[in-house]
N, C-alpha and C positions, 0 to 999 in steps of 0.2 A: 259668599260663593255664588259663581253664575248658574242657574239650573237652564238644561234644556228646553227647549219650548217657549221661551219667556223673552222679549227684546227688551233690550237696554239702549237708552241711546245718550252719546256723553258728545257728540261733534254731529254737524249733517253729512259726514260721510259714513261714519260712524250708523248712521239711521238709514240709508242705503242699504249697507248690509241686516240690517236689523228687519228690513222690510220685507226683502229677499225670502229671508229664512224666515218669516215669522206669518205672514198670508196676511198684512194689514195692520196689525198693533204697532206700537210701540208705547214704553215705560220708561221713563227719567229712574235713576235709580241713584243719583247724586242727591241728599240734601240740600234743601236750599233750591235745589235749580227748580225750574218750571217744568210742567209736563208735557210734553209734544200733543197736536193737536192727534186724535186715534187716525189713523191711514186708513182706508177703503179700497180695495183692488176694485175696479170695473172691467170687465170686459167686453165688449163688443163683437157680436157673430156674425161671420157668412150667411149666406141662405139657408146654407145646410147644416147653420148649426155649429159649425168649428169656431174657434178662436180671430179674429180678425185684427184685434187689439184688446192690448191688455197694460191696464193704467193704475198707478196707484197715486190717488188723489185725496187731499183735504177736505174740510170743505168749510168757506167763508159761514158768518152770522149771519149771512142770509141763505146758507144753502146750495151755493154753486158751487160746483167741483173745481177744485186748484190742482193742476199736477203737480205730486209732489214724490216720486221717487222714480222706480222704475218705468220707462214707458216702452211696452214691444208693439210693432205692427209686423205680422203676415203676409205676403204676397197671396194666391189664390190659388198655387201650387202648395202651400203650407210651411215655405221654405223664408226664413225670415228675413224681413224688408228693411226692415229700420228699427234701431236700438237707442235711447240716451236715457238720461235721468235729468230729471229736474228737483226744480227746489225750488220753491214758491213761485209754480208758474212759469220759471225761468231755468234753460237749460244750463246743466252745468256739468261740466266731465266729457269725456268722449262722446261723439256723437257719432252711429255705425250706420251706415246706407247698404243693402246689398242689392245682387243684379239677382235674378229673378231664379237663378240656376246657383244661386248661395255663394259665388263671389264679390270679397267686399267689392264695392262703390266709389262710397266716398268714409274718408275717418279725417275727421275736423274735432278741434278742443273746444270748449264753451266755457268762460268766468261770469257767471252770476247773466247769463243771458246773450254773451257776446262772444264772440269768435276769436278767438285767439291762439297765436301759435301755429303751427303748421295744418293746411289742407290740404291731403291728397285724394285723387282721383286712378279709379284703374279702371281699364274694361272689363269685359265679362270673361276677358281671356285668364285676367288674372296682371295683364301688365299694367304698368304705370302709366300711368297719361298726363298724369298731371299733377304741381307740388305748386303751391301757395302759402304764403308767408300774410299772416293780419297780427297787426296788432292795436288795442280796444276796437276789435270791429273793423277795422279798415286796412288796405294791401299795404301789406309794413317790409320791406326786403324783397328776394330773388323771385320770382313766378317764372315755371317751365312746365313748357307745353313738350309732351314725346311723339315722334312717326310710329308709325305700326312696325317700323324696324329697330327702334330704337334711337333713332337718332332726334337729338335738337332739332324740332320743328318752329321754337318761341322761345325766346327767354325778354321777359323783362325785370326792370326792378323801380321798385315804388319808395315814395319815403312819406308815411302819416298819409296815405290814399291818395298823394300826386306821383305819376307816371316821373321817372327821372333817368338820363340819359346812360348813367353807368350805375355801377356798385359802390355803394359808400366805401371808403379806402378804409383799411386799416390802421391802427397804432403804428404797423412795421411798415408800413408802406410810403 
């Protein structure tokens, strides 16, 4: 039985949430399996003392902090900046930008460090400005740019990070 208060962790998404709810531990509770290295929250203050980042990190046999779960940063209004999680060092999962009055940014995907999947961009209005295609890290499909009216200001499309003249066609096409 799982008690409360106590992290378990059986996958690294799995130890995400274990990190969250738990302020820094984590516990292997599989036999046989190995024990996750203990997690460390850091935080980092304003001048006055508030939160300005807040990390939860490893730390290497020599002592250097590894990021390794949750990571938040702050704006200086106290309205949050930037969100992702990593995993040795390397982001992985959503990664959340915000503009300074708490609308997202940017929300881009990360695998084991690298960008992949779609990235969009909005203003501070809240609209869209921008949708980008990568895949391993590099412009993979459609990229569009929007006017402040909404209209197609840019579109292009890339194949493996070269620029290419149209859309890969389709099967039905």
């Amino acid at each position: 039985m799982l008690r409360v208060g106590t992290c378990y962790t059986v996958a690294a998404t799995t130890l995400v949430i274990a990190i969250a709810g738990c302020h820094g531990t984590a516990k292997s509770v599989a036999p046989g399996t190995t024990t996750e290295p203990e997690v460390e929250v850091l935080e980092h203050p304003f001048a006055d003392g508030t939160i300005r980042i807040r990390e939860h990190v490893i730390r290497t046999a020599e002592g250097l902090a590894v990021k390794h779960g949750l990571y938040t940063r702050w704006h200086p209004n106290r309205k949050k900046e930037y969100e992702v999680v990593f995993v040795q060092d390397k982001k992985h999962g959503t990664a959340t930008l915000y503009h300074r009055n708490g609308e997202k940014w940017t929300e881009e995907t990360y695998v084991n460090g690298t960008v992949e999947g779609s990235r969009y961009t909005w203003d501070s209005g809240g609209r869209k400005r921008k949708e980008e295609q990568f895949a391993a890290g590099k412009p993979h499909g459609t990229w569009t740019v929007w006017r402040d009216n909404g209209e197609i200001k840019w579109q292009g499309y890339f194949e493996h990070g070269k620029p290419v003249d149209a859309p890969p066609k389709t099967a039905a096409e």
